[in-house]
C-alpha positions, 0 to 999 in steps of 0.5 A: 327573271322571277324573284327568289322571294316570289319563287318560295312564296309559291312553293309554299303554296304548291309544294307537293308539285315542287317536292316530286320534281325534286324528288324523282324525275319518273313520270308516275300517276301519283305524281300526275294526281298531285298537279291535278290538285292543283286546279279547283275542277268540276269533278262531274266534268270531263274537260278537253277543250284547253285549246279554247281555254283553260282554267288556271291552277288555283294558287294562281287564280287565288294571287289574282283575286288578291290583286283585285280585291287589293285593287279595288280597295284604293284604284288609284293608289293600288292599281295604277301606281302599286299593282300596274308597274309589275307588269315590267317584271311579268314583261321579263319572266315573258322575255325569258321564256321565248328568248327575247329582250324584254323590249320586244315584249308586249302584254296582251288580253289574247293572241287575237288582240295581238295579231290584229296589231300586226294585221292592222298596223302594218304598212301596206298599200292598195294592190298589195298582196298577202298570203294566208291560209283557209285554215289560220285563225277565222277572226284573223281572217276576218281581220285581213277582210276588213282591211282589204275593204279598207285599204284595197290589199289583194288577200289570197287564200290557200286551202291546205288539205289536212294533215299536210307536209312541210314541202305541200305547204311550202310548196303552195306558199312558193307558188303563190308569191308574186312581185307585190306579196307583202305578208305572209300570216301563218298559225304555227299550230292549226288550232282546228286540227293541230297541224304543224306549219314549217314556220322557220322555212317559210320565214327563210324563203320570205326575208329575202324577197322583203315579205314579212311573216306573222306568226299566230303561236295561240297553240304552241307557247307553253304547249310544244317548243317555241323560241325566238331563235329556234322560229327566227321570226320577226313577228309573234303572237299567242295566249296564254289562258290556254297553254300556260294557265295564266289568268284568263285575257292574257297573251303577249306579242313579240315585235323584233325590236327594228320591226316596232317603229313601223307597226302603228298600234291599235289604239293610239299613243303618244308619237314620243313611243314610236319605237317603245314596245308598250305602245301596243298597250295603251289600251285604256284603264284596264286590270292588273290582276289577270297580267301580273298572275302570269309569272305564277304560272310561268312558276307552275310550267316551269316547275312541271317542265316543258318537255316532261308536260309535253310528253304527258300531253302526247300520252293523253291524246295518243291514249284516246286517239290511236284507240278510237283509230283501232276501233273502226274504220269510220274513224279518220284522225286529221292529226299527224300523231308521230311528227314530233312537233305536235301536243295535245290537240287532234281531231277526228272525223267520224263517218256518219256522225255529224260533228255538232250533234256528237259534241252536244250528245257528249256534253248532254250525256256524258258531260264530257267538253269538246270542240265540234269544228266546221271551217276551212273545209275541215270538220270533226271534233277537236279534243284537247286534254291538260296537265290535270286529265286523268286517264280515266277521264280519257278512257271515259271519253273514249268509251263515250265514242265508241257507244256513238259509234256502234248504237248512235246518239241514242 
């Protein structure tokens, strides 16, 4: 757990973020502007691209300059023997957070680099079989080709048409099963549309049949609610320079303390760390800023609240997306905006418009930053408002698309 002497040293620095939750519990604009004064943001820039990355609030990036300035002042002194073992504190404020042992926590650089562990090192031999979706992660995939080149797996791939139900996918994952599956890799929110998969259900009807599931969480740590326990999963990886606003490069992979001694790593430790969670980060001389700034911004997220922050993501995007549906029939959002399991990620599709065009068109002459995406069979743009969005930067993407659509990308 975080120190009560960490917790007021970033009170100090954030306290009008710490003085309104005190204060009221009413979601108000007023209170809303004061968490966006907690980011040093372009003001010329409309930002809702956080599935991609995010930029960390200011108190947080600050700590990490520190460290590094600190750092580079004596390296070996202060960054492998000072700033380095905090990492163990960071390990328990990560631990707390997703409801595990500290044991079970692994500090990454991304979910890519933590899901490459579990796509690489698991054992599997030549004929077996693994099942994943056209729409997981496209560097996951390429993962698993790699390793079907490698060492003769059978990779199958599901094309999920999008938004699905619970039942389609796990209807879909039931049929594809046969005697040699041995893995089952899933997002738990589709980055590319924000499409919640039943992750417990699969999990369920996998263990039995001895069928590992890993669990891509880039999208849901921090974002919508994520446990251990409430996914019973044995395998999980994220991000967290995204949805928590740590320092960019940090992620984390929970590994079911039974399941460590079997997952070989990426790069190689010593034989003595087989069943040691930090096997997984011997990764070399790297810094200790990015990592140690994590338990700061589990401070802000935890200050902010997970569901009073999830229902202002909600608000954003609905503010946007249910307009943009009202306001012509050549609008398709690939989101399922009233399952309760999704945030702030959505995707439109608009007819007639190609998607890399109008995300180049909204960047050159609004200054307004999306994702155009085309993968899996799923195309249209990708627009992820934060907790610092205003609603008039909503409104001003909002407006931007409608222009598109009545007089084009003129």
């Amino acid at each position: 757990m975080t120190s009560r002497r960490a917790f007021v040293a970033w009170a100090a620095a954030a306290p009008f973020v710490l003085r309104d939750v005190m204060a009221s519990p009413a979601d108000t604009e007023a209170y809303w502007s004061t968490i966006r004064r907690a980011f040093d943001l372009d003001p010329s820039v409309v930002y809702l691209n956080s599935a991609g990355l995010s930029p960390t609030p200011t108190t947080v990036f600050d700590a990490m300059l520190r460290d590094t300035r600190y750092s580079n002042t004596a390296p070996v002194q202060h960054l492998w023997r000072v700033l380095e073992p905090r990492v163990e504190g960071v390990r328990r404020d990560l631990a707390a957070e997703f409801g595990c042992d500290p044991e079970e926590i692994a500090i990454m650089r991304n979910a890519s680099e933590a899901m490459e562990i579990l796509i690489s090192g698991i054992p599997l031999r030549s004929g077996d079989e693994v099942i994943v979706t056209a729409q997981n992660y496209d560097r996951m995939l390429t993962t698993w080709d790699q390793r079907a080149r490698r060492d003769g797996i059978v990779v199958h791939t599901l094309s999920l048409s999008l938004p699905t139900s619970d039942d389609s996918v796990l209807g879909a994952i039931r049929s594809a099963i046969a005697p040699r599956t041995r893995v089952i890799e899933l997002p738990h929110l589709t980055n590319w549309t924000g499409q919640p998969l039943p992750i417990r259900e699969v999990i369920a009807l996998a263990r039995p049949l001895g069928i590992e599931v890993l669990v891509d969480g880039a999208q849901t740590f921090a974002h919508t609610p994520v446990s251990r326990d409430a996914l019973d999963c044995d395998y999980y990886a994220t991000s967290l320079h995204k949805w928590l606003l740590a320092p960019l490069g940090t992620g984390f992979l929970y590994v079911r303390r039974a399941k460590i001694r079997e997952l070989w790593p990426l790069m190689a430790a010593p034989a003595e760390r087989e069943n040691d969670i930090r096997k997984f980060e011997e990764i070399g001389t790297h810094p200790a800023a990015p990592h140690n700034g994590i338990t700061a911004a589990l401070l802000f997220h935890r200050a902010i609240g997970g569901p009073r922050k999830l229902a202002r993501l909600r608000f954003l995007r609905d503010r946007w997306a249910r307009a943009l549906m009202a306001e012509d029939a050549r609008v398709t959002v690939r989101t399922p905006l009233d399952d309760p399991r999704t945030g702030a990620i959505a995707l439109v599709d608009i007819e007639g418009l190609d998607t890399v065009k109008l995300a180049d068109w909204l960047w050159s002459r609004h200054h307004i930053v999306i994702s155009a995406i085309a993968f899996g069979g799923v195309t249209g743009v990708r627009v992820t408002p934060n907790v610092f969005t205003t609603p008039a930067e909503i409104d001003r993407f909002t407006d931007a698309v409608r222009a598109a659509l009545h007089r084009g990308l003129t």
